[in-house]
C-alpha positions in Angstrom: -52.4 -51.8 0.9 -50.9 -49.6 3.9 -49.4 -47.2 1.2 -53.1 -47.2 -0.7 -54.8 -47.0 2.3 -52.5 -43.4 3.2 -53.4 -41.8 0.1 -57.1 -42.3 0.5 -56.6 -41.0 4.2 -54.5 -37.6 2.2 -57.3 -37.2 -0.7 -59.9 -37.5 2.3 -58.0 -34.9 4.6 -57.5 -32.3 1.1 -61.6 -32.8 0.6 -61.9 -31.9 4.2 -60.2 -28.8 4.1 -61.8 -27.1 0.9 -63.7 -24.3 1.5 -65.0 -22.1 -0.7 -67.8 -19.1 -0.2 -68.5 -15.5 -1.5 -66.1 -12.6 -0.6 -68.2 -11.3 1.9 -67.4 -14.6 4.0 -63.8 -14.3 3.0 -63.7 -10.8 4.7 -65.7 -12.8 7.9 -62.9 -15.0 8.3 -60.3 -12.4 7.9 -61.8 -10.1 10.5 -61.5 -12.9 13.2 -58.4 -14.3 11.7 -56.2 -11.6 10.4 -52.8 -14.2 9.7 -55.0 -15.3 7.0 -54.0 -12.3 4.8 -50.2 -12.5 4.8 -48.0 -11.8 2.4 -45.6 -14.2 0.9 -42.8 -13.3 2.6 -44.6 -13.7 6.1 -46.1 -17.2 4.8 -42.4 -18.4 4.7 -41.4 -16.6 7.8 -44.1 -17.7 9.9 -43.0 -21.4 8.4 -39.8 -21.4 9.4 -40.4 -20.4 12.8 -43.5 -22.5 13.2 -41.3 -25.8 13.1 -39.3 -24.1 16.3 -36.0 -23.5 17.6 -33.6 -24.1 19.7 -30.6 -22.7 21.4 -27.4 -24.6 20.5 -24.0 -23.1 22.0 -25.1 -20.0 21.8 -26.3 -20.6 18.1 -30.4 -20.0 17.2 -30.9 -23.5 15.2 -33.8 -23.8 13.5 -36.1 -26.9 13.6 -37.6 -26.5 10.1 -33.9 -27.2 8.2 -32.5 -29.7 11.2 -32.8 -32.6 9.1 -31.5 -32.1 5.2 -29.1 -28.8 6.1 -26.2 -29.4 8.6 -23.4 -26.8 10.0 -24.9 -24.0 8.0 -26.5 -22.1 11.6 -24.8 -19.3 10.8 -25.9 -18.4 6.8 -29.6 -19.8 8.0 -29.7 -17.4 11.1 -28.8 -14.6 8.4 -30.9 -15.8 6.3 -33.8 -15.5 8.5 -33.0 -12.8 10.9 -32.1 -10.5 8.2 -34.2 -11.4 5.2 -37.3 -13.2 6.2 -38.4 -11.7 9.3 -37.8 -7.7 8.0 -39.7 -9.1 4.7 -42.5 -10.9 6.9 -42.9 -7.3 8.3 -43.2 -5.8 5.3 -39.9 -3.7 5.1 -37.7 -2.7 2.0 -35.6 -6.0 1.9 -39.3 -7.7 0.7 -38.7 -5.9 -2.7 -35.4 -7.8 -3.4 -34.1 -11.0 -4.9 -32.8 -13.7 -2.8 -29.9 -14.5 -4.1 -28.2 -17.4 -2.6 -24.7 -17.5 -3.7 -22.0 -20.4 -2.9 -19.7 -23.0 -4.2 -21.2 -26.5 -5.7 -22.8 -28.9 -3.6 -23.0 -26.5 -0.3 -26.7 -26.8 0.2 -28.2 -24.1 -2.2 -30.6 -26.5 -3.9 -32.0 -28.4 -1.4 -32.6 -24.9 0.6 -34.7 -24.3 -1.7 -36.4 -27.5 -2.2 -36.7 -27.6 1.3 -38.8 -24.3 1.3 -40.4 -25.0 -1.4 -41.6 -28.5 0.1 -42.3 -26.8 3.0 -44.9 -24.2 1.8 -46.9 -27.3 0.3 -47.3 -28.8 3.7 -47.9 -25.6 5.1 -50.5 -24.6 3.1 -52.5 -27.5 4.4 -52.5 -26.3 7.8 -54.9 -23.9 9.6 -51.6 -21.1 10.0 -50.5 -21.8 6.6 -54.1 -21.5 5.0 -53.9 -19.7 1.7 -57.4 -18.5 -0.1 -57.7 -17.0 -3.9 -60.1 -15.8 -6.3 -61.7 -19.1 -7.9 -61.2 -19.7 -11.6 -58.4 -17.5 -11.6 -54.8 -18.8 -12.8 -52.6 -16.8 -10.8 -54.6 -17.7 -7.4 -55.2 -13.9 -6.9 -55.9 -12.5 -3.8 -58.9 -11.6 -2.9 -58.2 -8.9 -0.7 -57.4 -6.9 -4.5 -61.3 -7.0 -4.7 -61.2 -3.8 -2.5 -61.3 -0.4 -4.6 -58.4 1.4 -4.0 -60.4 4.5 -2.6 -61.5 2.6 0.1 -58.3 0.6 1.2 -57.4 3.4 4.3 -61.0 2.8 5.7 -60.4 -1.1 5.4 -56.4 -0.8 7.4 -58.7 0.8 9.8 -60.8 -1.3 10.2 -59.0 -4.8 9.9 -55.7 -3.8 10.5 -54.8 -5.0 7.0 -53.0 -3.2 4.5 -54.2 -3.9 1.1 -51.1 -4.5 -1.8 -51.5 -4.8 -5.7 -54.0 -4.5 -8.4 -56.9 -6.5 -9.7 -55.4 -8.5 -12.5 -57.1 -7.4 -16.1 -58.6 -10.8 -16.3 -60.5 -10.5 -12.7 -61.5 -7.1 -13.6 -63.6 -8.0 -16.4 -64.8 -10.8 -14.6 -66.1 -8.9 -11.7 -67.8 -6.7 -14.3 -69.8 -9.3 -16.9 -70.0 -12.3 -14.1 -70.9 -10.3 -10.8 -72.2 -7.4 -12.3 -69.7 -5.2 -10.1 -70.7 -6.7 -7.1 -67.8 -7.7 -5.1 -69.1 -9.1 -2.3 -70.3 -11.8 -4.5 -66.8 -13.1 -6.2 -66.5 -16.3 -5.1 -63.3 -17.0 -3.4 -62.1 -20.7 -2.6 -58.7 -22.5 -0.6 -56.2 -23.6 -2.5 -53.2 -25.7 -1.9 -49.6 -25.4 -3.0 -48.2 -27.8 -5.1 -45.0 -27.3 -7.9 -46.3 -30.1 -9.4 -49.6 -28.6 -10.3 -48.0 -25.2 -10.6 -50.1 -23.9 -8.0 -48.3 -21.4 -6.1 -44.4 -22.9 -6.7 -42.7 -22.1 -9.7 -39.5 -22.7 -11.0 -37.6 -21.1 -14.2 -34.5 -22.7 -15.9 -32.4 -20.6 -18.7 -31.8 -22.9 -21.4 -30.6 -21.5 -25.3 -31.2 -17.9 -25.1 -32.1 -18.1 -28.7 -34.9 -20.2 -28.5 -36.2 -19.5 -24.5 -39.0 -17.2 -24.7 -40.1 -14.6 -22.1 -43.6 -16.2 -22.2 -41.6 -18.8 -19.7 -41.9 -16.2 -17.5 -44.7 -14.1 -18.0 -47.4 -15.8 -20.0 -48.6 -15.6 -23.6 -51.3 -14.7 -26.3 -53.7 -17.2 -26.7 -54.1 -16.6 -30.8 -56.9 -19.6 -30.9 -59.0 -17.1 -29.1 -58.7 -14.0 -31.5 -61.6 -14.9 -33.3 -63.6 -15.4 -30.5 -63.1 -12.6 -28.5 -61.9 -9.6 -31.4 -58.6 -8.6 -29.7 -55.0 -9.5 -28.3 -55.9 -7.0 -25.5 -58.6 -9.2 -24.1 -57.5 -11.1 -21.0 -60.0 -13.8 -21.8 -57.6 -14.2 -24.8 -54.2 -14.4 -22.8 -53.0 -17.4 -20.9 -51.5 -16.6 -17.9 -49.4 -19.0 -17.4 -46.0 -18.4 -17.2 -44.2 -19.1 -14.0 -44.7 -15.4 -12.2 -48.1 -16.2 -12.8 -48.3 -19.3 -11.5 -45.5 -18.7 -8.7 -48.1 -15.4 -7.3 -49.0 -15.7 -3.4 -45.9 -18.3 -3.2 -42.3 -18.4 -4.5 -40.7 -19.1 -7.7 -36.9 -20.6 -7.9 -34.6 -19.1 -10.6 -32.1 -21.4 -10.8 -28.7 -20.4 -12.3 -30.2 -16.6 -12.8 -27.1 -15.1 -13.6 -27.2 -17.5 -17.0 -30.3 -16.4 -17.7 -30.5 -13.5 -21.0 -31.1 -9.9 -20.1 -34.6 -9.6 -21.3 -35.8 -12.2 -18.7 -33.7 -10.1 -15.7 -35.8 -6.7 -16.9 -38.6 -8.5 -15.8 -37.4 -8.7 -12.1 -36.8 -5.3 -11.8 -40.3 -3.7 -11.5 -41.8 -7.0 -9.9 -38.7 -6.8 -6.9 -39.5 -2.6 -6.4 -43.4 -2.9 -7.1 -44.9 -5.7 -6.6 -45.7 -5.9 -10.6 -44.7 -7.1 -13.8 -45.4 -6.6 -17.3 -47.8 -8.9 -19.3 -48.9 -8.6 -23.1 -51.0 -5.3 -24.0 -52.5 -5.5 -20.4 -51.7 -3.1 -17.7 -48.6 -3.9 -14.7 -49.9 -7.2 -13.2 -49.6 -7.5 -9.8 -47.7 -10.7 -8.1 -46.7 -11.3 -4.6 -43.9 -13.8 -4.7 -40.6 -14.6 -2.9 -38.1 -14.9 -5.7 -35.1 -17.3 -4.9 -32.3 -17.4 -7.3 -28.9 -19.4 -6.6 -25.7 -19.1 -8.0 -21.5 -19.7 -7.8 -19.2 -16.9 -6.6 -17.5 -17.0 -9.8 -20.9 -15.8 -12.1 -21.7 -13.4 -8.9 -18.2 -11.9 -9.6 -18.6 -11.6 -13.5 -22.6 -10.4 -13.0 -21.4 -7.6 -10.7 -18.5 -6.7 -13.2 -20.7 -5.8 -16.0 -22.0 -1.9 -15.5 -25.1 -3.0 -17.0 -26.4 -4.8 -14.7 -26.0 -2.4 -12.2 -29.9 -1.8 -11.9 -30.2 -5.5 -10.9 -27.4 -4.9 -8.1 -29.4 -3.2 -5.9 -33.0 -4.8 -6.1 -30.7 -8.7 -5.2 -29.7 -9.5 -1.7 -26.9 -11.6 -1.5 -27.0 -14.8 0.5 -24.0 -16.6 1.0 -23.8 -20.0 1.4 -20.6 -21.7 2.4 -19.3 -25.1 3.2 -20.1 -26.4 6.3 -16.9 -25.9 8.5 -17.7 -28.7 11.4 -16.6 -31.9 11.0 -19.2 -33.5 13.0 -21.8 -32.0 10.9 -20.3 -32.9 7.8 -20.4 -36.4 8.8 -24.3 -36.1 9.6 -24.3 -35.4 5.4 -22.6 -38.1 4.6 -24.4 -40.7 6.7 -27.8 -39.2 5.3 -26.2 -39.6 1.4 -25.3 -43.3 2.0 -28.7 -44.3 3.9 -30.5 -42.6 0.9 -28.7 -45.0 -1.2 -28.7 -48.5 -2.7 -25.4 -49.2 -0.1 -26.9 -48.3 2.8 -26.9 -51.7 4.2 -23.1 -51.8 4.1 -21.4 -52.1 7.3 -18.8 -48.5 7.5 -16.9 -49.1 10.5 -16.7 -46.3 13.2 -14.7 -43.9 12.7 -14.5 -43.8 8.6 -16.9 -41.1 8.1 -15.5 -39.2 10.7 -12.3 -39.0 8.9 -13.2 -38.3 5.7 -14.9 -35.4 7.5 -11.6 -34.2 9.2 -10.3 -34.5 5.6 -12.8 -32.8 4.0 -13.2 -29.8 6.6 -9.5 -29.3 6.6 -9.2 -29.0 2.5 -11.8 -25.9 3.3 -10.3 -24.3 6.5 -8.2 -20.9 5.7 -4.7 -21.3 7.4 -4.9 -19.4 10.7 -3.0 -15.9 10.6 -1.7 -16.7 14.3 1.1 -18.6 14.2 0.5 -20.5 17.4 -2.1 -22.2 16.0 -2.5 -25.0 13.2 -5.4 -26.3 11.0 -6.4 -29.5 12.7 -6.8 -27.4 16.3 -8.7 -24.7 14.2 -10.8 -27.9 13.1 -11.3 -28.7 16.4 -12.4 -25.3 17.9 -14.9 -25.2 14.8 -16.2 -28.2 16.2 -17.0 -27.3 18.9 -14.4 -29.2 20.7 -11.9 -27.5 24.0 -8.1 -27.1 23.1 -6.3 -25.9 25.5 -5.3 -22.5 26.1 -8.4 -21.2 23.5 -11.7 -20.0 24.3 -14.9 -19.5 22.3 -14.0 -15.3 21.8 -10.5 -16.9 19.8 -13.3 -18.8 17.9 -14.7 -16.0 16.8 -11.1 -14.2 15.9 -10.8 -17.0 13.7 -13.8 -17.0 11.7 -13.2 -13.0 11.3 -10.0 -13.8 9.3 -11.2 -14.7 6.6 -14.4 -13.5 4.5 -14.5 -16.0 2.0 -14.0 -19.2 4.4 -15.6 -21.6 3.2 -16.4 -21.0 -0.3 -13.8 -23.3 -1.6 -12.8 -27.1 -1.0 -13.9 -30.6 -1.5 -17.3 -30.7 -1.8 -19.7 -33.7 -0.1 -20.3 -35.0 -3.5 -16.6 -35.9 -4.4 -16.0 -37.9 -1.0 -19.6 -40.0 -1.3 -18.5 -41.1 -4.8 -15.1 -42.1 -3.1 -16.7 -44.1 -0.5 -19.2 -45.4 -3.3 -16.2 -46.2 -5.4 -14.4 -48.3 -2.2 -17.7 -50.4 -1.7 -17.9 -51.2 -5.2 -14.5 -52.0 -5.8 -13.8 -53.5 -2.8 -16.7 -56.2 -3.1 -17.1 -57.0 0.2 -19.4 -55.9 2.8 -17.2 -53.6 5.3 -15.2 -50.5 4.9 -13.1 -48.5 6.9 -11.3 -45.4 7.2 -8.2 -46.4 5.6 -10.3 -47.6 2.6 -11.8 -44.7 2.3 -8.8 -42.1 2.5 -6.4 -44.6 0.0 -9.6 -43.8 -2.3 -9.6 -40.1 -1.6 -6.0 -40.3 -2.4 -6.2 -41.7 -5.6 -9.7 -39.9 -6.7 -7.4 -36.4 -6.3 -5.5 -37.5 -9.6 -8.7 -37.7 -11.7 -10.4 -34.1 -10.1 -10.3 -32.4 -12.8 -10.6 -29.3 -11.4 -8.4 -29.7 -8.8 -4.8 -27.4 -9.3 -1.6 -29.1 -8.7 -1.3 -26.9 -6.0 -4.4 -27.6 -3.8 -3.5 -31.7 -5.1 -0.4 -31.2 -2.7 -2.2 -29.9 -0.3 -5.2 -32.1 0.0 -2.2 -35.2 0.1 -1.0 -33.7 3.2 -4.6 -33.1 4.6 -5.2 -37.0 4.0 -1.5 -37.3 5.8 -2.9 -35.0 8.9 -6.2 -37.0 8.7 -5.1 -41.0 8.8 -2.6 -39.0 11.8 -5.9 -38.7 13.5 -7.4 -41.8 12.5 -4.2 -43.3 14.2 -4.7 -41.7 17.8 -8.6 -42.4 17.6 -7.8 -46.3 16.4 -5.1 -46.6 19.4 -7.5 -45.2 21.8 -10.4 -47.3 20.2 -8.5 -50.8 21.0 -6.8 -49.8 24.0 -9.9 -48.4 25.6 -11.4 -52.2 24.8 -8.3 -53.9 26.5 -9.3 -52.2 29.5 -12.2 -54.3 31.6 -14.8 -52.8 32.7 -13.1 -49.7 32.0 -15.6 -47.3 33.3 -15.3 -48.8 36.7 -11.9 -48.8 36.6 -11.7 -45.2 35.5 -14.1 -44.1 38.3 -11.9 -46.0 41.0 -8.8 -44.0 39.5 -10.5 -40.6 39.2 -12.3 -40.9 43.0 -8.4 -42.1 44.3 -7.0 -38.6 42.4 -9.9 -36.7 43.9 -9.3 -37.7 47.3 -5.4 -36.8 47.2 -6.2 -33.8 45.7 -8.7 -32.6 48.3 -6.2 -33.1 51.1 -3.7 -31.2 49.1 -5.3 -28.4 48.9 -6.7 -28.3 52.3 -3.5 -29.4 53.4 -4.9 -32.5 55.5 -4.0 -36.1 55.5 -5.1 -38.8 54.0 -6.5 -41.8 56.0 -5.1 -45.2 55.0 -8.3 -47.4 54.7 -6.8 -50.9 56.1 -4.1 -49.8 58.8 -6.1 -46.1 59.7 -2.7 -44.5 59.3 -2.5 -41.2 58.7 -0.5 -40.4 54.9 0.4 -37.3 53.0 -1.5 -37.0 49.6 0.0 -38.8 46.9 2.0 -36.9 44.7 3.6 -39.6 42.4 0.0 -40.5 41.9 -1.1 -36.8 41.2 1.6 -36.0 38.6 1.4 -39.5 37.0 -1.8 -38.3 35.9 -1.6 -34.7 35.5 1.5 -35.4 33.3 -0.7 -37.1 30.9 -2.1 -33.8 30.0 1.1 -31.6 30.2 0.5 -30.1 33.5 3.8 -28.9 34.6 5.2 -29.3 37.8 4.9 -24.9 38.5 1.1 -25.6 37.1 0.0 -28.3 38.9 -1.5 -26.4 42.3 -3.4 -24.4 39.8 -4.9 -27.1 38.3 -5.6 -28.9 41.3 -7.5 -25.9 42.3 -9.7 -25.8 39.5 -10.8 -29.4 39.8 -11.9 -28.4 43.8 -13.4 -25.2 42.7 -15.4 -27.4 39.4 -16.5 -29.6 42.0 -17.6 -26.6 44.3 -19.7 -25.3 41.4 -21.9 -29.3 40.8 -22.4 -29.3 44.4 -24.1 -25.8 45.0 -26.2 -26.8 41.9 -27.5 -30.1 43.5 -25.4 -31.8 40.4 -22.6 -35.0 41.1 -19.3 -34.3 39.9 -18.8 -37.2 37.9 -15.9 -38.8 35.3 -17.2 -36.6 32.5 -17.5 -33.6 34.9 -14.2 -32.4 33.4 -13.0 -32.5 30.1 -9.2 -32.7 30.6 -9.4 -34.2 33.8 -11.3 -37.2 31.5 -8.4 -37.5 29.1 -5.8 -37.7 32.1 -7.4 -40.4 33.1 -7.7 -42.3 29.8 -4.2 -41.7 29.4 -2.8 -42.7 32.2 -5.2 -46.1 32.3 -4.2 -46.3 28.5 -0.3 -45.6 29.3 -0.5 -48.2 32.0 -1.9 -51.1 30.0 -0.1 -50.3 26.0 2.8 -52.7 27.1 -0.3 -55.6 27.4 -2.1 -53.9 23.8 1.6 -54.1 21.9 2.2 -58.0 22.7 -1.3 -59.3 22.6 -2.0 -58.1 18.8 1.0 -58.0 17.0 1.8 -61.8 18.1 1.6 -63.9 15.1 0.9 -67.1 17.1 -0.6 -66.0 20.4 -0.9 -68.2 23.1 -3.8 -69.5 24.6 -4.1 -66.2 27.0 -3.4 -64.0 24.3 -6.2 -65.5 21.9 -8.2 -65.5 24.8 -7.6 -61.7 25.2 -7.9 -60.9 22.0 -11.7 -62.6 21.5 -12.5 -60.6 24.5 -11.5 -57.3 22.7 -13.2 -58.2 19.6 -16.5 -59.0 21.1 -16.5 -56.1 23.6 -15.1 -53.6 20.2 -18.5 -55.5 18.6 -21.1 -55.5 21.9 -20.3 -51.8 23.0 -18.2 -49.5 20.1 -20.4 -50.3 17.4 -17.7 -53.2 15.1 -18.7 -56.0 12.9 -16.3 -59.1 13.3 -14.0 -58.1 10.3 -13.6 -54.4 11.4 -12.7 -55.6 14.8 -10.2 -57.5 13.6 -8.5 -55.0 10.8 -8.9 -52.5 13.5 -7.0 -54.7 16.0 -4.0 -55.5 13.6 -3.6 -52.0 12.4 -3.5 -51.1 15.7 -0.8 -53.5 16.4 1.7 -52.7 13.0 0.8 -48.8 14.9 2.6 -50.0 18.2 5.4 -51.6 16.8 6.3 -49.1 14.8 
């Protein structure tokens, strides 16, 4: 009844926000509302940026794709920056195609659907509020009522400038229903919807053969001959096809480069002015956003032919990669999965994360430097620190290589590998060694996967369960240590001291006798060694912590244990280094002792409370762990 209960509430809110009145009330609202008069182009624009943004390392992010589109920042920035906002303000890249362009499962489709989605909702709102001639089937806009002779006087006055033609059909309407009076047509709200192919439309080639361009543009209405005397009546043409119905909104083309060359033709006058051809009728004007999508290997054979070299200039291409950040990746995967049936299926930390390292690497270009390899170029991607790289080699890296991106496994392949473990695995937990043994053995069915990349994508799995080793260690070790932030803390305050008096070259107070001591340096280098601070390095180092710690205190902030990023991992390491000896015995014992077992229940319930385990991942986790340390 809740459900029923919302779409009453919905019906009730559409009722509330019809309006309809004469022209001369239209122009009313316009003058004190001008945004009501925008073009497509702006519509989607003004959208986008109406969901908000935000800064992210450096990065514009926008609001409106956060939640379906992840890792693409940089194609949607373009995508906005350079082909919304100039469009929104009427400049030449308005009169071109949008041709998004990019390899299979990247995020072309749901772009789109998530625009087109998104022009429904927004036509509901105030900002968003689209108005039309009523009765007409391409929603025209009103604003074409104004004869062309006195369009300059009406820029003057409103600010507006007028685009387009009155359709044929309005014309004669205005004539025999208004008696040229204008100011009487009666205009009305409408609401975008694909499904009621208002405003949305969407074109898919099929058989060239048997397609007809009347998809696109509408046809003769040959009942109505009779009736009205003549195929050039517009009373006698349905205007219907999907520029029609797509007018004041946006149509998607998918796969137009499949499409025949007599429905391209089409584009070409409607991209450079604003119009389109239509039975024995004159140009018909549309204002529409056209989206098309495509592969790289159709773009490649479209741009080849020298006959299509009129289309070339009237399409701007969009590409759209891979995402390259494993983080992100994994956001895709976890939104797949809780979209599915499988979604209550416990996936172990960790899992998704490597099949994201696995992924990202089979799509990372290998690094022209030699000093660096793919899993640190992973890394920087990510956003993560590796030492001895800053974000300007970040951007080196990127400039390498054009095409990064357009190649690899695809999100599709490594859900259907996951699906695959759950189902065949029958049980009701998975983990990351599940799920790379079945991206392993999915490679030897991809059919379009070479021998060559087969070899290489084996040793990315290789470089991957690497990782997955390190993380797993540090996982179970972390859990052996109690209360480990406490005891990190204690360590990290002890460094800190002995590092202030070294480099103020004071003493050190003993707490209990109130002796005087030199800093520590075993303790220093025990933990800087962690990291591979070398002994002609150290000072430096040492430095940096003070002046770090400088820097929080001017700012009113507390240097804390995650103040410092490698200063952090010394200390893991060296807690970690300290306690493996305990790890090794305690999980590969086959018959632990009391102690041990009491140990080990401790690890697994603190692996369940606090790093997010169910009892049988604990406990795989815990004896991988310990067939890792015996090795």
């Amino acid at each position: 009844m809740d459900i029923l209960k919302k779409v009453e509430q919905y019906r009730e809110e559409e009722q509330r926000l019809k309006w309809e009145g004469t022209f001369g009330e239209y122009l009313e609202m316009v003058k004190e509302n001008p945004w009501i008069a925008q073009s497509a182009h702006a519509r989607v624009y003004n959208m986008i940026k109406s969901a908000g943004t935000e800064k992210v390392n450096g990065k514009k992010k926008y609001n409106f794709f956060s939640e379906s589109l992840f890792g693409l920042e940089d194609s949607l920035e373009r995508l906005v920056e350079e082909y919304f906002h100039p469009a929104a303000k009427r400049l030449d890249v308005r009169k071109r195609i949008l041709l998004l362009m990019g390899p299979v499962s990247g995020g072309k489709s749901t772009l789109v659907t998530m625009l087109k989605r998104g022009l429904e909702q927004y036509s509901l709102t105030d900002e968003g509020a689209v108005y039309a001639i009523k009765g007409c089937p391409m929603h025209e806009d009103p604003l074409h009522l104004i004869p062309h002779h006195l369009r300059d006087d009406f820029f003057n006055e409103y600010g507006i400038r007028i685009e387009g033609n009155l359709s044929p059909l309005n014309t004669m309407r205005v004539e025999q229903d208004y008696d040229g009076r204008i100011e009487d047509v009666i205009v009305e709200r409408i609401f975008f919807s694909e499904d009621k192919r208002t405003g949305i439309g969407t074109f898919s080639p099929s058989d060239p053969k048997s397609q007809d361009i009347a998809d696109l543009t509408g046809s003769i209405d040959f009942s109505t001959i009779a009736e009205y005397g003549s195929e050039s009546d517009p009373r006698a043409y349905r205007f219907d096809g999907e520029l029609n119905k797509a007018n004041r909104g946006m149509m998607e083309f998918q796969e137009m480069l499949k499409c025949d060359e007599k429905f391209l033709w089409h584009l070409l006058s409607l991209t450079q002015e604003g119009n389109f051809k239509a039975g024995r009728f004159a140009l018909i004007s549309a204002d529409e956003l056209i989206v098309a999508h495509t592969n790289e290997t159709e773009y490649r054979s479209f741009i080849a032919n020298k006959k299509n070299e009129a289309l070339h200039s009237r399409i701007i291409v969009m590409p759209v990669p891979y995402n390259l950040k494993a983080t992100e990746e994994e956001k895709i995967y976890e939104k797949m999965i809780s979209e599915s049936d499988v979604s209550d299926i416990h996936i172990a930390p960790h899992t998704l994360k490597v099949a994201s390292m696995f992924t990202i690497l089979t799509r990372l270009k290998e690094p022209k430097k030699g000093d660096i390899d793919l899993v640190k170029k992973m890394r920087l991607y990510d956003g993560q620190s590796v030492e001895g790289y800053n974000e300007a080699d970040v951007e080196e890296l990127k400039a390498e290589h054009a095409d990064e991106g357009m190649s690899g496994i695809d999100p599709r392949y490594v859900i259907n590998r996951i699906s695959s473990t759950i189902i065949r695995k029958e049980m009701s937990t998975i983990n990351a060694l599940d799920v790379l043994r079945s991206l392993k053995e999915g490679l030897a069915q991809h059919a379009s996967i070479t021998n060559e990349d087969r070899e290489r994508y084996l040793n990315y799995i290789s470089l991957a369960r690497k990782e997955y080793d390190n993380i797993a260690k540090k996982e179970v070790q972390k859990a052996f240590v109690y209360s480990y932030e406490e005891s990190a803390k204690t360590l990290m305050d002890n460094y800190l001291d002995n590092v202030e008096a070294y480099c103020n070259k004071n003493k050190l107070r003993d707490p209990l006798t109130g002796e005087e001591m030199s800093p520590d340096e075993k303790l220093m280098r025990s933990i800087e060694e962690q990291i591979g601070i070398s002994e002609n390095a150290k000072k430096a180092f040492r430095e940096e912590i003070l002046i770090r710690i400088s820097a929080y205190a001017r700012k009113g902030k507390r240097f804390d244990y995650n103040s410092h990023e490698r200063l952090r991992e010394a200390i893991q390491k060296k807690l970690f280094a300290d306690l493996k000896d305990v790890v090794k015995i305690t999980t590969s014992s086959k018959t632990p002792d009391e102690q041990q077992l009491k140990k080990i229940n401790e690890v697994v319930a603190r692996l369940i409370d606090e790093h997010g385990y169910n009892s049988t991942s604990a406990n795989d986790l815990l004896r991988y762990v310990g067939s890792l340390l015996n090795r």
